[in-house]
C-alpha positions as a printed Julia matrix, in Angstrom:
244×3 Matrix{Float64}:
  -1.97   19.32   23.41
  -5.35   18.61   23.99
  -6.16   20.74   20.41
  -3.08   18.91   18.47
  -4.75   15.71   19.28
  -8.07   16.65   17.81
  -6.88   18.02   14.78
  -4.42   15.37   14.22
  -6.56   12.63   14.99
 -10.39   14.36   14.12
  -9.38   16.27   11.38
  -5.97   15.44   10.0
  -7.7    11.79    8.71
 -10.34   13.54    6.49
  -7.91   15.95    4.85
  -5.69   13.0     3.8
  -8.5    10.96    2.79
  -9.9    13.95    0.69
  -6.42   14.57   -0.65
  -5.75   10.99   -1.13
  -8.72   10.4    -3.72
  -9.59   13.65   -4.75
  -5.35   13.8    -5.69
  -5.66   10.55   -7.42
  -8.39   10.9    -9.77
  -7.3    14.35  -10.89
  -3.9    12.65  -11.98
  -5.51    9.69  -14.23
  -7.41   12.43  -15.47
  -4.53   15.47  -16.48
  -0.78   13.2   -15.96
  -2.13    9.46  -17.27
   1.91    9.21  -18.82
   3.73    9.76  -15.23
   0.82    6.8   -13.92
   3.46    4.18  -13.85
   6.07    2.68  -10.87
   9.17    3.89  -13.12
  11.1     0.63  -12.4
  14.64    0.44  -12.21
  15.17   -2.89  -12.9
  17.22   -2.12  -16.44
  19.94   -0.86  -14.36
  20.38   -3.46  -11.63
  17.68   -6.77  -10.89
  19.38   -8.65   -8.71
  18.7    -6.77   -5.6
  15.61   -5.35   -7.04
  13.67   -8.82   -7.3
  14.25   -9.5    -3.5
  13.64   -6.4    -2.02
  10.9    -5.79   -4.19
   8.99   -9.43   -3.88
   9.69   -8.53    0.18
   8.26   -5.69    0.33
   5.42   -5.87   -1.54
   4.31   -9.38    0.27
   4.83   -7.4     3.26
   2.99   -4.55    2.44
   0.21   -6.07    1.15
  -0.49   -8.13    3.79
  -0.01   -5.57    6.51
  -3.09   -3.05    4.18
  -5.24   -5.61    4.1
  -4.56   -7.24    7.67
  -4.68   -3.3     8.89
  -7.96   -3.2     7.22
 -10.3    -5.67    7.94
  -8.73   -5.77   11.77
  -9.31   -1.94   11.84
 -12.59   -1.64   10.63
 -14.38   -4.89   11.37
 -16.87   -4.84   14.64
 -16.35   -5.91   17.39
 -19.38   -8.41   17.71
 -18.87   -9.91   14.45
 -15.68  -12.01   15.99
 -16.67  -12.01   19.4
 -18.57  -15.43   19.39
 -15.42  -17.02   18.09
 -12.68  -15.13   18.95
 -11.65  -12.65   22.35
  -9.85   -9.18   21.52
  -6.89  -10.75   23.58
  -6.59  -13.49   20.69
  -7.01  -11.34   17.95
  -4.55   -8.89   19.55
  -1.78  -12.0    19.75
  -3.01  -13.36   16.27
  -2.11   -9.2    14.87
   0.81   -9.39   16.75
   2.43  -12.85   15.28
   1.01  -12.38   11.89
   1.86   -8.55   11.88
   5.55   -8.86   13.31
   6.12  -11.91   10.73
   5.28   -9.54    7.53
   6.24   -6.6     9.38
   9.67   -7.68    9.03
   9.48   -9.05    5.72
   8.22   -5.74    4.61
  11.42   -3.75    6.49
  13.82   -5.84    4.95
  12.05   -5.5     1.48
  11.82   -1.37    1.79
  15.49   -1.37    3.59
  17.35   -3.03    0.4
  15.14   -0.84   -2.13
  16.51    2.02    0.11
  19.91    1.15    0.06
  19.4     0.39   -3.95
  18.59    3.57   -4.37
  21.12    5.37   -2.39
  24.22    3.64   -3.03
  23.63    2.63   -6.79
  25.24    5.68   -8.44
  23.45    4.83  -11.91
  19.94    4.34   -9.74
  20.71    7.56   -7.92
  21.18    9.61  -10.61
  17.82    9.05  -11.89
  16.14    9.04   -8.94
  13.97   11.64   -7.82
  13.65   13.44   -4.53
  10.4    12.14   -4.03
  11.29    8.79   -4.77
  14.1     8.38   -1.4
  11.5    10.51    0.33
   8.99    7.73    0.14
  11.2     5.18    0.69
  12.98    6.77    3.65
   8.5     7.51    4.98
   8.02    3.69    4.05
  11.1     2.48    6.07
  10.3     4.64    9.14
   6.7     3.79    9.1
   7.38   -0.35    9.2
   9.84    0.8    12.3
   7.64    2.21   13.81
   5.1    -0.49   13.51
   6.8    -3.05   14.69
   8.17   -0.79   17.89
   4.51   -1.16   18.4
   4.53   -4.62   19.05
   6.63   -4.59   22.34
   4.32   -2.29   23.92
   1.24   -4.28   22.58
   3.01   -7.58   24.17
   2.56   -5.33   27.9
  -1.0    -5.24   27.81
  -2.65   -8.5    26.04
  -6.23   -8.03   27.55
  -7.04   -6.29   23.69
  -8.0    -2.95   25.28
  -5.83   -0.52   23.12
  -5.98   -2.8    20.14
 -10.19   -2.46   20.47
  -9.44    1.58   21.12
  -7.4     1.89   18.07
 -10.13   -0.31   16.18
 -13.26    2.13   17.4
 -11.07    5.28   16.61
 -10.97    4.05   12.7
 -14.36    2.88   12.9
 -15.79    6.04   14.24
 -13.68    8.11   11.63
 -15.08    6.22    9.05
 -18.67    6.72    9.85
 -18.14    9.99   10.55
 -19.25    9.82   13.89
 -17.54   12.22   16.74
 -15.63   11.19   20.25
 -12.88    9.45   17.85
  -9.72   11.59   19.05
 -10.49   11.18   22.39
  -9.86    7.27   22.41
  -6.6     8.12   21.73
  -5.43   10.47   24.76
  -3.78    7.69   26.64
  -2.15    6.26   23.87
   1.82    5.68   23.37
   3.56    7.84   21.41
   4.96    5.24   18.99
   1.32    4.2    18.14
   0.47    8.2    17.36
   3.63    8.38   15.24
   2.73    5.19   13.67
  -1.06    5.97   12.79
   0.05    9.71   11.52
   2.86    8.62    9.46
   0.71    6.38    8.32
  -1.96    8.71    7.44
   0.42   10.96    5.92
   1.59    8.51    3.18
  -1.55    8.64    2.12
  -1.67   12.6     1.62
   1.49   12.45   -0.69
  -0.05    9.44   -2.7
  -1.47   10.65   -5.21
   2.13   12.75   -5.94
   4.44    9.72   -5.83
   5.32    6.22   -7.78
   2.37    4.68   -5.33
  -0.42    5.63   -7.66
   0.53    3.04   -9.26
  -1.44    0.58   -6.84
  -4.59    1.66   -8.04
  -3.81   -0.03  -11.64
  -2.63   -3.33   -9.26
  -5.85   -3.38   -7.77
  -8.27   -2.6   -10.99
  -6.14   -5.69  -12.62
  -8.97   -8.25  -11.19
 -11.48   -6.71  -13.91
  -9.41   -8.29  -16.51
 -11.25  -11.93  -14.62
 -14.4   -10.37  -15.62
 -13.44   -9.02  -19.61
 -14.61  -10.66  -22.6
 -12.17  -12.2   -24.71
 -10.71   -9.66  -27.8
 -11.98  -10.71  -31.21
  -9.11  -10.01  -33.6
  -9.64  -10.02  -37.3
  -6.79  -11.34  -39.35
  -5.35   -9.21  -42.67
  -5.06  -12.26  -44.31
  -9.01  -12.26  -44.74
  -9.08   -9.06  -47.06
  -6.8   -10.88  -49.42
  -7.97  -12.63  -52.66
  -8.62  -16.81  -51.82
  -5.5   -18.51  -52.48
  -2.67  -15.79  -51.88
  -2.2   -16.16  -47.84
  -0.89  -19.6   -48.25
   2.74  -19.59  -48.09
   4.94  -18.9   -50.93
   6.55  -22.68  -52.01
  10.12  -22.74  -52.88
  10.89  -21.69  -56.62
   7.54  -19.97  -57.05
   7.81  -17.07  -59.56
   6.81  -13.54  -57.34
């Protein structure tokens, strides 16, 4: 068990990591056509534009809240803020969009298995990721019951140093994580898993979300109108009764 736990939580992380960019840059480069979300939203909107709008709020709040609470120090928010607060503040603001994000990802699911026209077009790796998706925001918010039994902060600042320690590459990182629940484990490897099979799924298509906010920084296009090669006079409009 002891070896399980430091592959999956020593060495596991850097294989997906590896996989997860290494995957996605070779697709830009080789499949740029199949770089795309392949909506569905010709066949059916209706339940499409809620479950989508859910999820994705959801989804993007949880990445970015997983993120900076993950990876940000300790002592940068402990003159204003306790690891018992921030603990409560994950677990209101976490459970909130957790469960906008399950509801999202659970009527996408049932979109896309009980629509026969968005069935039959679906691939296998499309419910696959859904179905990983749906387990992985149960799972999260199983987490929050066990969080609620121990509000002190002290697994919440375990889980933080184990992602901070992976990140820097430093060692004693899978060892934080003996004592931990099982749900948590499932929870961070599921989690680490969806990004191994990124760069092989619709997901890729966040990277394009995220490299929109260059457009902010493009200059403006300079088009040059046809009607400028034309002799002076003839790109007026034709008047009524003029002889062609």
């Amino acid at each position: 068990m002891n070896y399980l736990n430091q592959f999956v939580f020593g060495i596991y992380p850097y294989i997906c990591l590896t996989v997860f960019l290494l995957g996605s840059l070779v697709r830009f480069d080789r499949d740029q056509y199949t770089w795309k979300s392949d909506s569905s939203q010709l066949l059916k909107a209706g339940q499409l534009r809620w479950g989508s709008n859910l999820f994705h709020v959801g989804i993007l709040f949880l990445f970015f809240g997983h993120t900076v609470g993950m990876l940000t120090p300790h002592f940068l928010y402990e003159p204003f803020m306790t690891a018992g607060a921030k603990q409560l503040l994950a677990m209101v603001s976490g459970g909130l969009f957790g469960v906008l994000g399950f509801i999202g990802v659970t009527l996408l699911l049932h979109r896309r298995l009980f629509e026969p026209r968005i069935r039959a077009t679906s691939k296998p790796g499309d419910i696959v990721l859904l179905l990983l998706l749906w387990l992985q925001f149960a799972l999260g918010l199983a987490t929050i019951p066990l969080s609620a039994q121990h509000l002190d902060g002290g697994m919440m600042m375990q889980l933080a140093e184990w992602a901070q320690r992976i990140v820097t590459f430093r060692s004693g990182a899978p060892e934080l994580l003996l004592q931990a629940s099982w749900v948590f484990k499932a929870h961070m490897f599921l989690g680490m898993s969806i990004f191994l099979i990124f760069p092989f799924t619709r997901l890729v298509h966040v990277w394009s979300g995220f490299a929109s906010v260059t457009y902010l920084m493009r200059p403006y296009q300079v088009v040059r109108s046809r009607r400028l090669n034309v002799p002076a006079g003839h790109n007026l409009p034709r008047q009524p009764g003029a002889r062609v």
